[in-house]
FIMIPA-311453 format. One record per residue (C-alpha): residue number from 1; x, y, z. Coordinates in steps of 0.02 Angstrom, whole numbers, plus 50000, padded with zeros to 5 digits. Example, Ala and Ser with C-alpha at 12.3 -4.5 7.8 and 13.67 -1.06 7.14 Angstrom:
% residues 2
<atom nr="1" xx="50615" yy="49775" zz="50390"/>
<atom nr="2" xx="50684" yy="49947" zz="50357"/>
% end
This chain:
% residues 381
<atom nr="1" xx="50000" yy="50000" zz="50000"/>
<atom nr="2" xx="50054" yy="50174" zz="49970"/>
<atom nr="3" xx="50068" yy="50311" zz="50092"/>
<atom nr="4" xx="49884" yy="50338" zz="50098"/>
<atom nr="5" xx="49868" yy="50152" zz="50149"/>
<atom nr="6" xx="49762" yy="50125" zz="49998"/>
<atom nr="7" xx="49775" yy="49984" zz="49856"/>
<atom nr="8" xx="49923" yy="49984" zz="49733"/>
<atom nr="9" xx="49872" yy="49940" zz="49585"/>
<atom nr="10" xx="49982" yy="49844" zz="49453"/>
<atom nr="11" xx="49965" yy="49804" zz="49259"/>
<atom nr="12" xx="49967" yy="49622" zz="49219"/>
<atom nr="13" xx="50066" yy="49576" zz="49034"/>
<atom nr="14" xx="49896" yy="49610" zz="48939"/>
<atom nr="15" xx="49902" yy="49800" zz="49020"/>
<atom nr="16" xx="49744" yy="49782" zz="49122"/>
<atom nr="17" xx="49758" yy="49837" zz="49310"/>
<atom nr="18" xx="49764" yy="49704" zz="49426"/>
<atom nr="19" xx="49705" yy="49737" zz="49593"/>
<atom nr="20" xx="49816" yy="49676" zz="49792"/>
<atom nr="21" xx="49735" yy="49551" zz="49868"/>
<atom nr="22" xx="49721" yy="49687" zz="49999"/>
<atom nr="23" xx="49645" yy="49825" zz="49903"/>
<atom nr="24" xx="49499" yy="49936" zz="50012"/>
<atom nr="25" xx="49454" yy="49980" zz="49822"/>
<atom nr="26" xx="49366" yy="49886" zz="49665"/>
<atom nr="27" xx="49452" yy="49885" zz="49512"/>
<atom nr="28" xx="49382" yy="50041" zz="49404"/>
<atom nr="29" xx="49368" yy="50033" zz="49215"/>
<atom nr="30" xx="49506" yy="50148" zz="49139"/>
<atom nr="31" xx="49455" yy="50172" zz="48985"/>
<atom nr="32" xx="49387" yy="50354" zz="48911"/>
<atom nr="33" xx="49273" yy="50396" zz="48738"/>
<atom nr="34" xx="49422" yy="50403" zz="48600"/>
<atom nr="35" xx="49342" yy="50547" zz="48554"/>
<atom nr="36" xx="49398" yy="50634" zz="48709"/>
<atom nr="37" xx="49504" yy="50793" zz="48676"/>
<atom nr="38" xx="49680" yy="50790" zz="48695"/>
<atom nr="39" xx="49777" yy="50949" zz="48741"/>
<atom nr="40" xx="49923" yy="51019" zz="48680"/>
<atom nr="41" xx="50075" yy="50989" zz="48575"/>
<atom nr="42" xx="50223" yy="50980" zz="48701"/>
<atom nr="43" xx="50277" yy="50835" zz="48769"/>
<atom nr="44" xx="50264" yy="50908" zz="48944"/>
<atom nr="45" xx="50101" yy="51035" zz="48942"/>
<atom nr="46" xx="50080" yy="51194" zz="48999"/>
<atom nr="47" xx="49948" yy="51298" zz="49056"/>
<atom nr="48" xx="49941" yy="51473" zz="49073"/>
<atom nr="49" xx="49813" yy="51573" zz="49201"/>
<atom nr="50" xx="49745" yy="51728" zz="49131"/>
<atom nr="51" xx="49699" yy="51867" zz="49239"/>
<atom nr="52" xx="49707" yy="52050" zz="49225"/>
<atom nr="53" xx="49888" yy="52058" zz="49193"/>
<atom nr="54" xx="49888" yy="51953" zz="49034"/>
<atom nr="55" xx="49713" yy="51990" zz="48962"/>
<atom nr="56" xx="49788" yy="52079" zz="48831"/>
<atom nr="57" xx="49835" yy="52039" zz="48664"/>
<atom nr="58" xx="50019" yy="52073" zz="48680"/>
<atom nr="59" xx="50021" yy="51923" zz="48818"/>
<atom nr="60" xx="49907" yy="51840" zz="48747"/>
<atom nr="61" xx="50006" yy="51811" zz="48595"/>
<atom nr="62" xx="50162" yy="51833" zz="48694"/>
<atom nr="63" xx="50119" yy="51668" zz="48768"/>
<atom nr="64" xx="50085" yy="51585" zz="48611"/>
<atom nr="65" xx="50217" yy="51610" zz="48553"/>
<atom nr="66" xx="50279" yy="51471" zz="48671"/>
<atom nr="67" xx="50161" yy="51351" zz="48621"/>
<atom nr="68" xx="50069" yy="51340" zz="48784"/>
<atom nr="69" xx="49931" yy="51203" zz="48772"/>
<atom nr="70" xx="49784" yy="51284" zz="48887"/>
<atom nr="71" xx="49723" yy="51459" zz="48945"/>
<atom nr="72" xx="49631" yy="51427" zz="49109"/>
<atom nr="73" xx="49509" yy="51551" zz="49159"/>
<atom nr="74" xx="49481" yy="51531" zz="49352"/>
<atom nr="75" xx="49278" yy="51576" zz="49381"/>
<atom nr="76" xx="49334" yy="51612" zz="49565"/>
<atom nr="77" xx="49379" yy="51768" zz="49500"/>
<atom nr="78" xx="49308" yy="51816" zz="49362"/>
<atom nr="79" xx="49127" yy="51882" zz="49382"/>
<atom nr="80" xx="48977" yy="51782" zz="49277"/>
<atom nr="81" xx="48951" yy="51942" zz="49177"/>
<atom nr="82" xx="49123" yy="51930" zz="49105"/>
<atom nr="83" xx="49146" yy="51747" zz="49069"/>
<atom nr="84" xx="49087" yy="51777" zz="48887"/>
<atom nr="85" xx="49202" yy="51915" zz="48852"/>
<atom nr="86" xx="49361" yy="51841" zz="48941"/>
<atom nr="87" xx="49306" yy="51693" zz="48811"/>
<atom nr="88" xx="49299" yy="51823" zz="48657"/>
<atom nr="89" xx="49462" yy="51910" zz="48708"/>
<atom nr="90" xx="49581" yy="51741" zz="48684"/>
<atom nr="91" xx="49461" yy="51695" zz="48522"/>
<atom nr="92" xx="49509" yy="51866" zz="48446"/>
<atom nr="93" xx="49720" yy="51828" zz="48450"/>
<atom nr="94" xx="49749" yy="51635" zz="48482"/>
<atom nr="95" xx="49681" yy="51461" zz="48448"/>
<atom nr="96" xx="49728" yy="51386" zz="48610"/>
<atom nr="97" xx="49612" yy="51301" zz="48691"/>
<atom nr="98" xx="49523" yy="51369" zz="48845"/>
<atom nr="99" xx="49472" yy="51283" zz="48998"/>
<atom nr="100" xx="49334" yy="51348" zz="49109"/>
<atom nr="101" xx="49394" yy="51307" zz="49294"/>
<atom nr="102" xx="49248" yy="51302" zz="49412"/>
<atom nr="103" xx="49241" yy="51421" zz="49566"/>
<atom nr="104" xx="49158" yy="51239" zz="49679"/>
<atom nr="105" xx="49111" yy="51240" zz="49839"/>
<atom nr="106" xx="49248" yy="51370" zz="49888"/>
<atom nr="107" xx="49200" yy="51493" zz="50037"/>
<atom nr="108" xx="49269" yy="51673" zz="50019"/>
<atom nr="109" xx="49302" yy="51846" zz="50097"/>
<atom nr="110" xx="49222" yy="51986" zz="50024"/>
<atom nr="111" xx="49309" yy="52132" zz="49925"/>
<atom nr="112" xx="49395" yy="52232" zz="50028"/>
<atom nr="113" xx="49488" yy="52408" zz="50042"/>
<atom nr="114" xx="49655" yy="52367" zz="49975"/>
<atom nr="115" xx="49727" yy="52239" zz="50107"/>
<atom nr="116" xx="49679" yy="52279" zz="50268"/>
<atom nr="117" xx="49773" yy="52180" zz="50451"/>
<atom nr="118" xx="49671" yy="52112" zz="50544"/>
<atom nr="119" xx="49755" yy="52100" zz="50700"/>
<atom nr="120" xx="49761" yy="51968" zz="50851"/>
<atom nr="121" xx="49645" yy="51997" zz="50997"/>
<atom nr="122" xx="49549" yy="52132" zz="50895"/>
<atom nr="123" xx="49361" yy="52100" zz="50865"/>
<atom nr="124" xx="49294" yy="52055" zz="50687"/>
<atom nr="125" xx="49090" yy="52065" zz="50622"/>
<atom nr="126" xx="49072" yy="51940" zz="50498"/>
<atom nr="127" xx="48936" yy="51971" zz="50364"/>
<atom nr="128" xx="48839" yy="51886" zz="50252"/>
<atom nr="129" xx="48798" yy="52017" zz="50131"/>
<atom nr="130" xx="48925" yy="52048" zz="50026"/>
<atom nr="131" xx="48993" yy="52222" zz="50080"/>
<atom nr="132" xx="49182" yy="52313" zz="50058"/>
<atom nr="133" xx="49267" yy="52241" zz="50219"/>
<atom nr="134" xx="49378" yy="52319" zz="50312"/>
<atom nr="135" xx="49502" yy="52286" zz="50480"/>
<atom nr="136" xx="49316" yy="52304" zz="50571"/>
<atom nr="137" xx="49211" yy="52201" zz="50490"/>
<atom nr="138" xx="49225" yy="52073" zz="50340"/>
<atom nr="139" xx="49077" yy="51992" zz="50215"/>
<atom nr="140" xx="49100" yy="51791" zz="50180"/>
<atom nr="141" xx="49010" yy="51722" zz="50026"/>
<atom nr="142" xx="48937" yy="51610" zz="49968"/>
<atom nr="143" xx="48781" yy="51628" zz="50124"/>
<atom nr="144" xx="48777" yy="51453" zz="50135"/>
<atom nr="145" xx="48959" yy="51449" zz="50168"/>
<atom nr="146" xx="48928" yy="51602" zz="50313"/>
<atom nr="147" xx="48787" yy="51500" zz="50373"/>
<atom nr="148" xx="48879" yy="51356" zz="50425"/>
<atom nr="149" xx="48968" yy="51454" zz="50545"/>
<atom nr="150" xx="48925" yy="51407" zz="50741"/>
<atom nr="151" xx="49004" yy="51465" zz="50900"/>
<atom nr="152" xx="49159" yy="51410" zz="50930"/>
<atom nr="153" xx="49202" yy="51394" zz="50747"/>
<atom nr="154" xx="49379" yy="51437" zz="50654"/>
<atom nr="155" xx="49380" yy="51514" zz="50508"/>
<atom nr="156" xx="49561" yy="51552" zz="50417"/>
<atom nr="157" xx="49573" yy="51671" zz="50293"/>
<atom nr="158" xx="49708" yy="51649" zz="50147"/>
<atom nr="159" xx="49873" yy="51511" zz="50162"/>
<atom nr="160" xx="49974" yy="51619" zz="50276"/>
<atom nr="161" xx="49819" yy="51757" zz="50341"/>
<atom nr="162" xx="49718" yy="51787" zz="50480"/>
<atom nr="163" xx="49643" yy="51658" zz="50598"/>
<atom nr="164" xx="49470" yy="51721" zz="50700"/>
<atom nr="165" xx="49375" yy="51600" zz="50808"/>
<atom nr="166" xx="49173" yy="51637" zz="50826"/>
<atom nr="167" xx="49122" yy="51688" zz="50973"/>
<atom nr="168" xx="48931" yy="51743" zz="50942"/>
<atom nr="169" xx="48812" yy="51733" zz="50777"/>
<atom nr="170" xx="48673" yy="51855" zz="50768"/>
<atom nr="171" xx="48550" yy="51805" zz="50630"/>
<atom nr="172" xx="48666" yy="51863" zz="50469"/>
<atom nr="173" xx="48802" yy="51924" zz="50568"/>
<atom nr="174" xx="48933" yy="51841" zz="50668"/>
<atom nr="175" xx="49065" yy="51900" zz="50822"/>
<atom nr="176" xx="49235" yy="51856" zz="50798"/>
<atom nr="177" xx="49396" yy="51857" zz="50876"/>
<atom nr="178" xx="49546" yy="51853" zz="50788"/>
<atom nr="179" xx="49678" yy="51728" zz="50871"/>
<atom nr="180" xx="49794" yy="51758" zz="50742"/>
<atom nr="181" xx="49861" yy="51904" zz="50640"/>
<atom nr="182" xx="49867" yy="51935" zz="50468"/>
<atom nr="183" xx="49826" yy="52035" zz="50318"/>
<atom nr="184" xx="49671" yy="52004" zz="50197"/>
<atom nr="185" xx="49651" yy="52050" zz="50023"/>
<atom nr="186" xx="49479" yy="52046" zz="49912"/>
<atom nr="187" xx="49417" yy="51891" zz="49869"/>
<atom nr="188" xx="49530" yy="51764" zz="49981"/>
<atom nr="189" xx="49491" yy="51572" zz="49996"/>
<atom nr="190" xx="49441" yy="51531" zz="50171"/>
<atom nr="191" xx="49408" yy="51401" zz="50269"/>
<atom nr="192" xx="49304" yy="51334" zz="50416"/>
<atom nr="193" xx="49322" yy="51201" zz="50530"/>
<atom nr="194" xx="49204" yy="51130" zz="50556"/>
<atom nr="195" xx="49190" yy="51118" zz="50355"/>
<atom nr="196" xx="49069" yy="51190" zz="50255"/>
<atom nr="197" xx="48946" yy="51071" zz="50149"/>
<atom nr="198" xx="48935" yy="51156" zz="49982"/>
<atom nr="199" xx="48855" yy="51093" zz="49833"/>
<atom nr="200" xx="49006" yy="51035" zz="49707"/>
<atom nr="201" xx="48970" yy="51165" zz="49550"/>
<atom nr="202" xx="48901" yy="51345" zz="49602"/>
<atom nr="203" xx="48760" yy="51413" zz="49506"/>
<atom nr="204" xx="48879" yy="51536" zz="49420"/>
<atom nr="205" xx="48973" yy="51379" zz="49388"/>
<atom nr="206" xx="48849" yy="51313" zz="49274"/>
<atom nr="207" xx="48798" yy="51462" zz="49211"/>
<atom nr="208" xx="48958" yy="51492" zz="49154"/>
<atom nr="209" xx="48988" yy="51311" zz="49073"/>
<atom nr="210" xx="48814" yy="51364" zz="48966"/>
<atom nr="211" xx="48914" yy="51514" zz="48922"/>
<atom nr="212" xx="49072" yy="51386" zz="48868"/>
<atom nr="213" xx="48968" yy="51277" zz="48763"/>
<atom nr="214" xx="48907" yy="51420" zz="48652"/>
<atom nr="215" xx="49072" yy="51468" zz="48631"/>
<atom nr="216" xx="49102" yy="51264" zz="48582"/>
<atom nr="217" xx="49247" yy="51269" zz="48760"/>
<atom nr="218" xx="49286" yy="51087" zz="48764"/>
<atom nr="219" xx="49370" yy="51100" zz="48932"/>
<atom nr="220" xx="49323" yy="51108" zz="49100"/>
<atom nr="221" xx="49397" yy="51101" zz="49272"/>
<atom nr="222" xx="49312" yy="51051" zz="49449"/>
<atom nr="223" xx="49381" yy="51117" zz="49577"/>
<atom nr="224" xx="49380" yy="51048" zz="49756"/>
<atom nr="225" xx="49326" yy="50866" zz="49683"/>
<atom nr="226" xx="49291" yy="50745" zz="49808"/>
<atom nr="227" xx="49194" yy="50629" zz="49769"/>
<atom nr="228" xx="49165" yy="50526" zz="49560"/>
<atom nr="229" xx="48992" yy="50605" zz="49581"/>
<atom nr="230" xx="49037" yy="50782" zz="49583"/>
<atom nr="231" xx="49170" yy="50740" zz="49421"/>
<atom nr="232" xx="48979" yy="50649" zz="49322"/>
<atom nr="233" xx="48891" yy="50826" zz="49374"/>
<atom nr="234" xx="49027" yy="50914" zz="49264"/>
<atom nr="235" xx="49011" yy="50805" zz="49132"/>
<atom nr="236" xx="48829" yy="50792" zz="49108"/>
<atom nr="237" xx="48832" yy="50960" zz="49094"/>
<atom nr="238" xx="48967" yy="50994" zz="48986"/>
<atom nr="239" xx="48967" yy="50965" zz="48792"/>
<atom nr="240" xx="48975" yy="50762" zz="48748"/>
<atom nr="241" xx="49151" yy="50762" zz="48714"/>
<atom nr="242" xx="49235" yy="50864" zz="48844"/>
<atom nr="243" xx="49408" yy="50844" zz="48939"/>
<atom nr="244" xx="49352" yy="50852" zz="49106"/>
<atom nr="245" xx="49510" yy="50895" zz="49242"/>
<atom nr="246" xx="49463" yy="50848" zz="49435"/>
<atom nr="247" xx="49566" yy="50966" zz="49538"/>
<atom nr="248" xx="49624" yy="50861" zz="49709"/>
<atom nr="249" xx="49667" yy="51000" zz="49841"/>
<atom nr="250" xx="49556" yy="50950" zz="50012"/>
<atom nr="251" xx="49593" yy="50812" zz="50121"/>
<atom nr="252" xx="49431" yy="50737" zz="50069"/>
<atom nr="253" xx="49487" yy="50742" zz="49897"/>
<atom nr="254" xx="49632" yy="50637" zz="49906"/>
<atom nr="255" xx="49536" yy="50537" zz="50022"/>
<atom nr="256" xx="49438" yy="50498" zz="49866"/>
<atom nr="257" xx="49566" yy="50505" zz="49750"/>
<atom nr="258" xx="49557" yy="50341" zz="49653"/>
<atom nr="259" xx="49370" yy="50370" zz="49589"/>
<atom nr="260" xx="49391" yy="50523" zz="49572"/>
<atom nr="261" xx="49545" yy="50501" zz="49462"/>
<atom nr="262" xx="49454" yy="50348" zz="49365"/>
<atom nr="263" xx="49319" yy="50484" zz="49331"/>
<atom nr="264" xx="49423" yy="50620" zz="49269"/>
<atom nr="265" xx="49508" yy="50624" zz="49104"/>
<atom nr="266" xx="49626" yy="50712" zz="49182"/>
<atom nr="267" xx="49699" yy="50762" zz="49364"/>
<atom nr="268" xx="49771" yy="50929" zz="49462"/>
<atom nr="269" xx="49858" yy="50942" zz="49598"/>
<atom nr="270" xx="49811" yy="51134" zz="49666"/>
<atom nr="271" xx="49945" yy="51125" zz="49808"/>
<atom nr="272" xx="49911" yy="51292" zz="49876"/>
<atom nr="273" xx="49733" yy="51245" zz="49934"/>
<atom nr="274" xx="49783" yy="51058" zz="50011"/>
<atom nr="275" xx="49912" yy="51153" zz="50081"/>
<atom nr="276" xx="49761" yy="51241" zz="50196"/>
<atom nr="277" xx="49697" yy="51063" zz="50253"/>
<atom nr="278" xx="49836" yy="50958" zz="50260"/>
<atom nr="279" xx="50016" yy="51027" zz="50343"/>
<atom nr="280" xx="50150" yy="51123" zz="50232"/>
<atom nr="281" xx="50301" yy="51001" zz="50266"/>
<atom nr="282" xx="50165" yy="50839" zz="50221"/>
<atom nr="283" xx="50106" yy="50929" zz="50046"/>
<atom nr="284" xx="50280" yy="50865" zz="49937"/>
<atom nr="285" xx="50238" yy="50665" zz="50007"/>
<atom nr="286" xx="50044" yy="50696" zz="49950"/>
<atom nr="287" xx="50073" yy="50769" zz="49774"/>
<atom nr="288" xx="50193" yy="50636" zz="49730"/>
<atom nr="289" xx="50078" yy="50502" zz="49794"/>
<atom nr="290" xx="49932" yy="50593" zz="49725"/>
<atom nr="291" xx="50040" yy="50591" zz="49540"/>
<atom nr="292" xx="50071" yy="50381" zz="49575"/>
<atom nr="293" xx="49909" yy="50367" zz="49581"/>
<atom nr="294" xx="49858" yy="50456" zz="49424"/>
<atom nr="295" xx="50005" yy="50372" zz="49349"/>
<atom nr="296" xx="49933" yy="50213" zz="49394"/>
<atom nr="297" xx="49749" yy="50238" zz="49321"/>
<atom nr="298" xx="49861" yy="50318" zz="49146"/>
<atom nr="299" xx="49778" yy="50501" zz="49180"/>
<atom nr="300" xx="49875" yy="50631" zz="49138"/>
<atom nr="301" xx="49913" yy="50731" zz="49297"/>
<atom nr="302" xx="49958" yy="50920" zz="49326"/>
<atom nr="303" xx="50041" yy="51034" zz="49469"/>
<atom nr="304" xx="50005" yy="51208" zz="49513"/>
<atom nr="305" xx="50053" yy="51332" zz="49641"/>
<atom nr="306" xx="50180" yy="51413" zz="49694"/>
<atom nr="307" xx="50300" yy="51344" zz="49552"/>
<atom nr="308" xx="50380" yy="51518" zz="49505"/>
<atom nr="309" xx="50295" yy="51604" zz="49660"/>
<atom nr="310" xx="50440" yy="51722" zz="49671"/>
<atom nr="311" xx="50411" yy="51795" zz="49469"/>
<atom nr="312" xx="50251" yy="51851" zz="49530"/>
<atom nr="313" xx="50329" yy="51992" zz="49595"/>
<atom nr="314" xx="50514" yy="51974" zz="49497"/>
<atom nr="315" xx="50590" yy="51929" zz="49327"/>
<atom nr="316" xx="50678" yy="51788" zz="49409"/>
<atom nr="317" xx="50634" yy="51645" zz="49503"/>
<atom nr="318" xx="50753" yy="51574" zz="49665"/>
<atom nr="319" xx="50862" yy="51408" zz="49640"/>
<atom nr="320" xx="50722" yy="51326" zz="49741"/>
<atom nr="321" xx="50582" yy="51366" zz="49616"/>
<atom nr="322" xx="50693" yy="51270" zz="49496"/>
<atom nr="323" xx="50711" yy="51143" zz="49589"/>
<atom nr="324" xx="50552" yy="51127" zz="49631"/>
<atom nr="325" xx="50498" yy="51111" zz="49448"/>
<atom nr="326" xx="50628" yy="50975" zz="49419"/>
<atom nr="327" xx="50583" yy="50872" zz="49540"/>
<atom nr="328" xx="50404" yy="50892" zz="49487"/>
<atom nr="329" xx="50445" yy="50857" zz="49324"/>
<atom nr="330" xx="50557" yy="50672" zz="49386"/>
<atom nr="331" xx="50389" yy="50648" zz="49495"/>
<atom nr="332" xx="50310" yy="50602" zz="49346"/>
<atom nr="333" xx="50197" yy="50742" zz="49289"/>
<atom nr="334" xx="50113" yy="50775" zz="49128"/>
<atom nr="335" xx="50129" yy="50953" zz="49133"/>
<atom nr="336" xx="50129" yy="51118" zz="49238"/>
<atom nr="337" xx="50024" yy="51247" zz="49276"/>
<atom nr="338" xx="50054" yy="51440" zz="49307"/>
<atom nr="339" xx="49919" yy="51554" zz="49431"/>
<atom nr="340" xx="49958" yy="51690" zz="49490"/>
<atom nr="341" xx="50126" yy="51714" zz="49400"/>
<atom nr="342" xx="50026" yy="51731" zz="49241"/>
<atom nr="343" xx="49853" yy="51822" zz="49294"/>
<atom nr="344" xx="49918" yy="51947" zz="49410"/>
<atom nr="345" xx="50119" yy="51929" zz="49375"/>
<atom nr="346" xx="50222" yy="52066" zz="49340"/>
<atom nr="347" xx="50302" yy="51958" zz="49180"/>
<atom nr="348" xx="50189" yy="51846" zz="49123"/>
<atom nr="349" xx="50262" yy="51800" zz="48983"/>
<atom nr="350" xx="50455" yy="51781" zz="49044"/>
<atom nr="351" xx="50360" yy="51671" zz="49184"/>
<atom nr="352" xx="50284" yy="51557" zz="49038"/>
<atom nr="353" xx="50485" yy="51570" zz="48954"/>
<atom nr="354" xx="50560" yy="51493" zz="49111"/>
<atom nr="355" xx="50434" yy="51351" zz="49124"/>
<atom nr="356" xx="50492" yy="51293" zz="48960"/>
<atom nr="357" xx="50655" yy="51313" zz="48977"/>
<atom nr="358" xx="50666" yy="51211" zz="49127"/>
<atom nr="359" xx="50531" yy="51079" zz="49037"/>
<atom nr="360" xx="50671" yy="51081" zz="48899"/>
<atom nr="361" xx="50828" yy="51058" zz="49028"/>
<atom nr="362" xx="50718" yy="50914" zz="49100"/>
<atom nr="363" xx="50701" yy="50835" zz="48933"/>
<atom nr="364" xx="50885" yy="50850" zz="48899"/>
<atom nr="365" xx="50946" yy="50785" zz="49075"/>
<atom nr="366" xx="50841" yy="50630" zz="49045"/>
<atom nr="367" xx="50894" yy="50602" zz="48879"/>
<atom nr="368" xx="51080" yy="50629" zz="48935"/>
<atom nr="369" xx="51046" yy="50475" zz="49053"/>
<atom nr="370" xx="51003" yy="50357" zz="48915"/>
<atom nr="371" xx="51160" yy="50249" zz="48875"/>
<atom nr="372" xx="51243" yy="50263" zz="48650"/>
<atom nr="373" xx="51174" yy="50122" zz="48604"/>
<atom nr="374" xx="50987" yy="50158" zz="48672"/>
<atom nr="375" xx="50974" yy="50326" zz="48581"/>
<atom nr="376" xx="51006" yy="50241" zz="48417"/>
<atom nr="377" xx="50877" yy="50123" zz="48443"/>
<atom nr="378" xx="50770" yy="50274" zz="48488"/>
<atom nr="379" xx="50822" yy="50371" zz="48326"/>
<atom nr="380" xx="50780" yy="50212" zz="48216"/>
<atom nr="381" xx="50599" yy="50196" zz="48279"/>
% end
């Protein structure tokens, strides 16, 4: 068993999985419509967020000109009205293809006044209508995420925010106390413990995956997947021949992980968000036994976050980013994905430049490993 403790799966000669005697789960059928979408043209793939410092033609076509394979636009930040616009604006200068990535059942702050510190031992009103927060008080969305709240409850804003614990709830209003300092910008993933239950696609979710099938956008991402149902809600309502990716980043997701993988057509790893469940020095052990998995149900599997953190803000990323990539890359990946160093980056196209030049130094490091006489039997094929 792996480090999850569950079944290891192995291919017998014919190339069907065979299941451990010890499995805790049945064998899955692998196989996918062969009329599935594939994406991309590199042999490692690379998708690009867009945001508002690349919708623009000159990144746009910036990026292109590296032959990225996707252009993700994240519906956790891009409002309903403008889905069909943000769709129109990478029609007008490149053929990519786009994938709509689902917003899910992901609790937020509310816009705020610039970023604003909330600071420990200070009082906080939490609100459920959605009003500009500030270090006083601070709006949570969706309500049925604000309404799970109870006293008692902890809700942590952001991966390295503020923590508040409820003390009082007063009908749509709540009274907080923050145990733990930190700043908060607009629009920041939070989370409660206890957990809220949140239906797996939004409504703006699937109003915005109507929007994507006019426009005929054949991919789709849900975010938060944990269980093979939510992955069969995306797909009935996405066009017949979609490439659905199931984004594993909760504890319950990777819980789940091997249906929801066998549901998928394809799998990513958002490490940021597991990285608010599970704790920061576990996340490298679960992404490469997340990518064994996917490996071992042949789904191609992608990382994000947090690869070239550091170009969000400069033209060059540290010696650990590198590294980082490499050793995502030897992990087994099928390709990498850029966030916030593309949608809100200060170069998102030299961001885009480095991920391909390390794919490239990963492709010639692994060639340089293979021995004379295996190259010329690779040449002759």
């Amino acid at each position: 068993m792996d480090l999850f403790g569950t079944a290891i799966l192995s291919v017998d000669p014919e190339g069907n999985f065979a299941q451990s005697p010890h499995c805790r789960y049945s064998v899955w059928s692998t196989s996918r419509p062969i009329s599935s979408p594939r994406i991309g043209r590199m042999k490692i793939k690379i998708l690009c967020t867009l945001g508002p410092a690349s919708f623009n033609q000159e990144v746009i076509e910036g990026l292109d000109r590296f032959d990225v394979d996707l252009f993700r636009i994240n519906l956790s930040h891009t409002p309903a009205e403008d889905v069909a616009g943000a769709i129109e604006l990478v029609r007008r200068y490149s053929e990519t293809p786009i994938c709509l990535d689902s917003e899910g059942p992901q609790v937020r702050c509310g816009p705020v006044e610039g970023v604003v510190t909330l600071r420990e031992g200070r009082h906080v009103r939490l609100m459920a209508e959605l009003t500009l927060g500030t270090e006083h008080e601070l709006a949570l969305w969706p309500r049925a995420g604000f309404h799970v709240l109870r006293p008692g409850s902890l809700v942590g804003i952001d991966f390295d925010g503020a923590q508040l614990r409820v003390i009082d709830i007063d009908g749509d209003e709540a009274d907080a106390l923050v145990v733990r300092s930190g700043r908060v910008g607009s629009n920041k993933a939070v989370t409660i413990d206890p957990a809220a239950d949140l239906p797996a696609l939004s409504q703006k979710d699937i109003d915005a995956i109507q929007i994507g099938i006019g426009y005929g956008v054949t991919h789709y991402a849900l975010s938060f997947a944990s269980a093979a149902e939510d992955v069969g809600r995306l797909r009935a309502l996405a066009p017949p021949a979609a490439h659905i990716i199931a984004k594993i980043e909760s504890r319950l997701g990777v819980r789940q992980m091997d249906p929801i993988i066998e549901s998928a057509d394809s799998v990513l790893i958002d490490r940021g968000d597991l990285s608010r469940e599970i704790p920061l020095e576990f996340v490298p052990y679960y992404q490469k036994a997340i990518i064994r998995r996917a490996n071992r149900w042949n789904r191609p599997v992608y990382v994000a976050t947090n690869l070239l953190e550091s170009m969000v803000t400069s033209r060059m990323p540290t010696i650990a980013e590198a590294n980082d990539i490499a050793n995502t890359l030897l992990d087994g990946v099928h390709g990498l994905v850029l966030a916030a160093e593309t949608a809100v980056g200060t170069d998102p196209v030299g961001a885009a430049g480095m991920v391909v030049r390390a794919v490239r130094a990963f492709e010639r490091a692994s060639d340089s490993q293979l021995l004379d006489e295996d190259r010329i039997q690779l040449r002759a094929v």
